[in-house]
N, C-alpha and C positions, 0 to 999 in steps of 0.2 A: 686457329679457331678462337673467335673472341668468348669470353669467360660470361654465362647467364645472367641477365641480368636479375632474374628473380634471388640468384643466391648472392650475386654483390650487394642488394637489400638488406639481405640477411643479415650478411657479414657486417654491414656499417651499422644495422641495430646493437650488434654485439659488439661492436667496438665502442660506443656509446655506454653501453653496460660498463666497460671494462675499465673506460675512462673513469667514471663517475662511481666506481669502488676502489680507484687507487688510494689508500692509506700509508703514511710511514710507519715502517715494523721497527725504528730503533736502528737499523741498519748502518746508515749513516749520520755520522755527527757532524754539522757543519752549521757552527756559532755563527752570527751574522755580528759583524764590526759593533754593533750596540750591546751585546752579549744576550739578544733576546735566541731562543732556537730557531734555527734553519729547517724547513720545509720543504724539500725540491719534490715530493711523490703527491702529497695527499692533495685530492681535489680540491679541499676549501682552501688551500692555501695559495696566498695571492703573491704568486714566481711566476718564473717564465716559461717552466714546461707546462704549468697552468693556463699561462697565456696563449700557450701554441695548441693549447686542447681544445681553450675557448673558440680560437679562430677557427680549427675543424670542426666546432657545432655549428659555431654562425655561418658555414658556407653550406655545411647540411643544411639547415635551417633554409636559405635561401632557395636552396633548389627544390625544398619541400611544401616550404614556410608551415611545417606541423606545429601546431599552436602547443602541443604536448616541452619541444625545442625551444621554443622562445620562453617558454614558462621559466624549465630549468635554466637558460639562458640571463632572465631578469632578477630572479631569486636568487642564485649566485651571487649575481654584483649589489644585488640590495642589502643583500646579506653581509659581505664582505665592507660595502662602502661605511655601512652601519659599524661592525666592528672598530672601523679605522684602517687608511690606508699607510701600507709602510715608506719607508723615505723612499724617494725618489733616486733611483740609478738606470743602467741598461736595461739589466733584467726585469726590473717592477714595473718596466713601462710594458713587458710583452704582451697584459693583459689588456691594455686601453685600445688595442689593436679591434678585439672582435668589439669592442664596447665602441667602438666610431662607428663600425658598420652597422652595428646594432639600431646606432643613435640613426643617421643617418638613413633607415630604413622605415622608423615608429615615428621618428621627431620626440619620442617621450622626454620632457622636462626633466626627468630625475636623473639626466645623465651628461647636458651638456654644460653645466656648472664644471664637476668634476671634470670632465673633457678639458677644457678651458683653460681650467687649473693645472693641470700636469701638463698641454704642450706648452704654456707659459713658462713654466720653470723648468721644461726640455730645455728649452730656447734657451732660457738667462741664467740658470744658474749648471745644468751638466756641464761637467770640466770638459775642456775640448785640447785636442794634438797640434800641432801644429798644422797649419793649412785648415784648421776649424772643422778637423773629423770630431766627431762624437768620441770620448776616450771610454774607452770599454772600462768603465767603475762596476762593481757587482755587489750581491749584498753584505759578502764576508770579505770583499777584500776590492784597494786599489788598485789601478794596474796605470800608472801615470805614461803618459807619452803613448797606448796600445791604441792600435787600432784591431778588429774582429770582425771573421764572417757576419759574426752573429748579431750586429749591432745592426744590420741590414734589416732582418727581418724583427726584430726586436723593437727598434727603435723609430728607424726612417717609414716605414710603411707604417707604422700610426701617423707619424707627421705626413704621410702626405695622404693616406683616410681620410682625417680626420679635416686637416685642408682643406680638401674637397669639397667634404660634404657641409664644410661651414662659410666654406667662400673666404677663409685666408688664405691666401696665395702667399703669403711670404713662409707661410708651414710647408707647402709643398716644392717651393724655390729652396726649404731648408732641405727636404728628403733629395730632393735629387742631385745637389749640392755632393751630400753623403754617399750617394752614388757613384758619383765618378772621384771623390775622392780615396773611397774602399777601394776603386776600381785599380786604380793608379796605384797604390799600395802593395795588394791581395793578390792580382792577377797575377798570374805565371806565364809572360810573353811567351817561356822557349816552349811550354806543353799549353797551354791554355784550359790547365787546371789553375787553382786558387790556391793559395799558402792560409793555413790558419791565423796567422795572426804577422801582425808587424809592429818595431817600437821605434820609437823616433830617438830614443836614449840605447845610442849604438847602431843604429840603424839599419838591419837586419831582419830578417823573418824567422826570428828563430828558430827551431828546428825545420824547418822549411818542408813543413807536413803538409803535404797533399791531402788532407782529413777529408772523408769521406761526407760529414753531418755539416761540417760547413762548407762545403763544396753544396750541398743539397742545398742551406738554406739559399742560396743562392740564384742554382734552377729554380726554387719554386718562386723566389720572391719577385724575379723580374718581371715575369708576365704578369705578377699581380698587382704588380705595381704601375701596368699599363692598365689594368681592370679599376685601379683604385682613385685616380689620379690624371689629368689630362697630361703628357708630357709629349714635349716640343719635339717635332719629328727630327731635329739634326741629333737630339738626346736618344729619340728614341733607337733611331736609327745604330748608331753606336752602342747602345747595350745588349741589341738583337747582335750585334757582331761580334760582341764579349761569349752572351751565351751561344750565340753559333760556335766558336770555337769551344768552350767548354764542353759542350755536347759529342763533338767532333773525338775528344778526347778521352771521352768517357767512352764511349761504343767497345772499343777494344779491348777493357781494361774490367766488363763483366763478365762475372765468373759464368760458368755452365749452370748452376740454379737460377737465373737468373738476377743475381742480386748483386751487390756491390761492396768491396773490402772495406775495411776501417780506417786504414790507409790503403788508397786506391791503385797506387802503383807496387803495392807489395800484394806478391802472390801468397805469401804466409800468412799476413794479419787476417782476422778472423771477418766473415761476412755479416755485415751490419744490416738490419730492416729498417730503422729509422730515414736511414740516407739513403737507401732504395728505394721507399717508399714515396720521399722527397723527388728524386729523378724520376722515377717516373712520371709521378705527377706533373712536372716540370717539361717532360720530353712528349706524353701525349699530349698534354697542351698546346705545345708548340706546334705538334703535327694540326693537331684541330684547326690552327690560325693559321696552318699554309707553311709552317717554317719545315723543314729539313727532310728528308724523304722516308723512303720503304726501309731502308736499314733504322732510321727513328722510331717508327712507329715498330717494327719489332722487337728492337731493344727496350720500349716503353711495356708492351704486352708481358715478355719475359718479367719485366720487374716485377707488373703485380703480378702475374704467376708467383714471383718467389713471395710477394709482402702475402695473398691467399693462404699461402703455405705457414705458413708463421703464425696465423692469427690461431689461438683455444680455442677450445670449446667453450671456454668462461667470456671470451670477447678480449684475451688480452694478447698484445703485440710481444710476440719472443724474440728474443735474439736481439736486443735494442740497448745500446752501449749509454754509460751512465753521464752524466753532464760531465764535460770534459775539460778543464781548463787548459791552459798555455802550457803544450809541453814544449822543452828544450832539448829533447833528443827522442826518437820516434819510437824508443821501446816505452815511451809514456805511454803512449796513444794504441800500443799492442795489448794493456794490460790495463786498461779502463774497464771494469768487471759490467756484465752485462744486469740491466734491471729495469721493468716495467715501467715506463715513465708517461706524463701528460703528450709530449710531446711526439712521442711513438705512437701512441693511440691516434691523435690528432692527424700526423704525416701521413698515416695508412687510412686515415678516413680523407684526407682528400685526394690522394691518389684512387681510393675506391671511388669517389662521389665523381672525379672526374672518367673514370672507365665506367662506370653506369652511364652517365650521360653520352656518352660515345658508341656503348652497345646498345643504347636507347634510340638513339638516332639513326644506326644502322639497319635495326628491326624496324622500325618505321617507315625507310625507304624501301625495305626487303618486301613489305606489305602492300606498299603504294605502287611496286614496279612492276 
């Protein structure tokens, strides 16, 4: 039975709340390379679980367009551009993501300046790996020669957003570039899960972590990257066969709550919402566009059954594992302490926004037939 859709309204109102009072408690100390303080939790601060929050309003936003959304949505970045932005790496670009679609939707002036500005010196100035991947640089630290899940959704899907909506094609020739070069790296031929990370200094996948949150950014970024962006069907064709396999191998490997391990193929590491909330969103998607069957679409429903489960009564996403860097042996990745983030609230609002629209549609035939 599909989940009402008057209370998945509910729930993404109060995920909205929950976002928009995340604060740092002190908890974590993590200096950024200039020695100014690190910020990964609190809303005003301009990171990338900030920037994955962003992109779960602006897609609220779209399906709503509640002028209440955009407000918050434009006050942020006015707010923050005024401040001063911080230098440019992977992470600080996660926010230019909902700010393309933003732009891109209003045309407003106060934003394609800035735009401009940061995929300009995407382009020319982030240090790049060999074969001219994006090198996963972050605010507290280098990582020379890496390539990451994360730079996918972080970084390629603003350049090819933002591409799009401005008629540079050589930003969206860069994103999909990014694409099959991750591809080529990250992929895991024998399972057609992802490996976290790869470095070109030794040339290896380091702990050759099947991680659970970038494995998600994954599902969710490809289909959006067909929503975001025109790509050439022999492109597109091949990435729908990337994710068909990943999918294929995820099915098996969720637990009885419906959710998804922290490392996927360990039955001990602990069940994460983040990366659930991600697949699923990623898998009923797919189903909506015709990809993969009845076992898809009810391993997509399980999920947000479990992300439902997880969400307070304050609007906040539980069970959501803390920013994770490069580990080299996989009890890293067992012992990343669990905490509230942009990013969690954000993955469980669009996994919720895409199962509204889908019980939205179902009621609507159910009425017509």
């Amino acid at each position: 039975m599909l989940p009402d859709a008057t209370m998945l309204h509910a729930r993404l109102d109060l995920l909205v709340n929950g976002l928009t009072a995340l604060r740092h408690d002190g908890t974590f100390d993590e200096p950024n390379l200039d020695g100014t303080a690190g910020d990964y939790i609190s809303f005003t601060s301009w990171e990338w679980p900030q920037g994955v929050g962003l992109y779960g309003l602006v897609q609220l936003w779209l399906r709503h367009r509640d002028p209440a959304l955009r407000a918050l949505l434009e006050g942020w970045y006015a707010e923050r551009i005024a401040e001063g932005l911080p230098g440019l790496n992977i992470n600080t670009t996660g926010p230019m993501l909902a700010l393309s679609v933003l732009w891109r939707e209003t045309r407003d002036p106060r934003w394609q300046a800035v735009l401009d500005d940061w995929a300009n010196r995407l382009m020319a100035e982030a240090p790049r790996t060999a074969e001219g991947g994006l090198q996963h640089d972050v605010s507290d630290k280098v990582n020379p020669g890496e390539l990451w899940d994360d730079t996918l959704f972080m970084a390629a899907l603003f350049l090819a957003s933002y591409g799009q909506a401005s008629g540079r094609t050589e930003l969206v020739d860069e994103a999909l570039r990014q694409f099959l070069v991750h591809t080529r790296y990250l992929s895991d031929p024998a399972t057609g899960l992802w490996f976290h990370g790869w470095t070109f200094e030794g040339r290896h996948n380091f702990a050759r972590a099947r991680w659970a949150r970038g494995n998600a950014w994954v599902t969710a970024c490809i289909l959006d990257l067909y929503e975001l962006c025109d790509v050439p069907p022999a492109i597109r064709a091949y990435l729908t066969g990337v994710l068909t396999a990943q999918v294929q191998a995820l099915l098996p490997l969720q637990a009885p709550s419906g959710a998804w391990r922290t490392l996927l193929d360990d039955p001990y590491a602990y069940e994460e919402i983040s990366a659930t909330a991600g697949f699923a969103y990623g898998i009923l998607k797919a189903v909506r566009l015709g990809l993969g069957d009845a076992a898809w679409a009810d391993a997509g429903w399980r999920g947000v059954a479990a992300v439902l489960a997880n969400i307070d009564d304050s609007g906040t996403v539980l069970n959501v594992s803390y920013g994770t860097r490069m580990g080299h042996d996989l009890q890293f990745y067992r012992d990343i302490p669990i905490q509230p983030t942009g990013y969690g609230q954000a993955l469980a609002m669009l996994c919720l926004v895409e199962a509204a629209g889908q019980v939205g549609q179902a009621d609507a035939q159910r009425k017509t037939a």
